[in-house]
C-alpha positions as CSV (number, residue, x, y, z in Angstrom):
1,X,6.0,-2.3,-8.3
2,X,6.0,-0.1,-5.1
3,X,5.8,3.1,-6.9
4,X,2.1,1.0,-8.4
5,X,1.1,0.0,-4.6
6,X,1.4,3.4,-3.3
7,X,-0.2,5.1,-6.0
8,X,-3.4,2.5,-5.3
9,X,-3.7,3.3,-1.6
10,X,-1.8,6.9,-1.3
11,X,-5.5,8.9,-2.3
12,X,-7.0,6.3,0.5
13,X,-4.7,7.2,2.8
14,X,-4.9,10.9,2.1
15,X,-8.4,10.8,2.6
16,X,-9.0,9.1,5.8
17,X,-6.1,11.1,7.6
18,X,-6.8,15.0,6.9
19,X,-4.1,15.8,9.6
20,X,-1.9,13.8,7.5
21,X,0.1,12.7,4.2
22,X,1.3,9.6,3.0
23,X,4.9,11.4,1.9
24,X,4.8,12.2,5.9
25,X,4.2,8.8,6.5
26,X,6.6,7.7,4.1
27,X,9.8,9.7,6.2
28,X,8.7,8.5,9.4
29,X,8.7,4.9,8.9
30,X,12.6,5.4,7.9
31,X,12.9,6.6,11.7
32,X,10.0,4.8,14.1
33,X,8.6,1.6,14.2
34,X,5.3,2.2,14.7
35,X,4.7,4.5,10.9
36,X,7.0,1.5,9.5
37,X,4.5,-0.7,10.5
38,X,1.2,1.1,9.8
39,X,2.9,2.0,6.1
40,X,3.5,-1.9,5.8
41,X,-0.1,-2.8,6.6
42,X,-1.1,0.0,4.2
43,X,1.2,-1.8,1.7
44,X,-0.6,-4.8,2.4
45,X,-3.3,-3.3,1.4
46,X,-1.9,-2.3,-1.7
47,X,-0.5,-5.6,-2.7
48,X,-4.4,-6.9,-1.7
49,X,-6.0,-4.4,-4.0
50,X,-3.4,-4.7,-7.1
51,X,-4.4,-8.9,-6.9
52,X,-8.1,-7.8,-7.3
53,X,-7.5,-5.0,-9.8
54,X,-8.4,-7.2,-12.8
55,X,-6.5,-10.0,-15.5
56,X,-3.0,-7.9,-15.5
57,X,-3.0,-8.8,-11.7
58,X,-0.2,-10.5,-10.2
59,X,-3.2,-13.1,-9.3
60,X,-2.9,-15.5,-12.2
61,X,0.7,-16.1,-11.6
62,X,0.7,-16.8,-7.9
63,X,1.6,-20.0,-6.8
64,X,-1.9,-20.9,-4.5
65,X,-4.4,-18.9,-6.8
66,X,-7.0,-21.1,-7.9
């Protein structure tokens, strides 16, 4: 499932910070709390997008979807 929510956001990411890599991300959260947190919120994101992505979502099968 991870290896699925980064490959949704890790082109996003990529794109928005030129200075940057998600990998580089990646090995900094193990060590500061600040990249731990911003790669959490992008795995938010992640978990957010894979709900929308269509009927093999986890969406159908969580416990307050509609």
């Amino acid at each position: 499932m991870r290896a699925r929510y980064e490959a949704l956001i890790r082109a996003a990411y990529n794109h928005l910070h030129k200075d940057d890599s998600f990998d580089d991300l990646k090995r900094r959260a193990r060590f500061s709390k600040e990249d731990k947190g911003l790669l959490s919120l992008w795995m938010r994101v992640a978990a957010r997008r894979a709900e929308q992505s269509g009927p093999d979502s986890r969406r159908a099968h969580h416990p307050l979807a509609a």
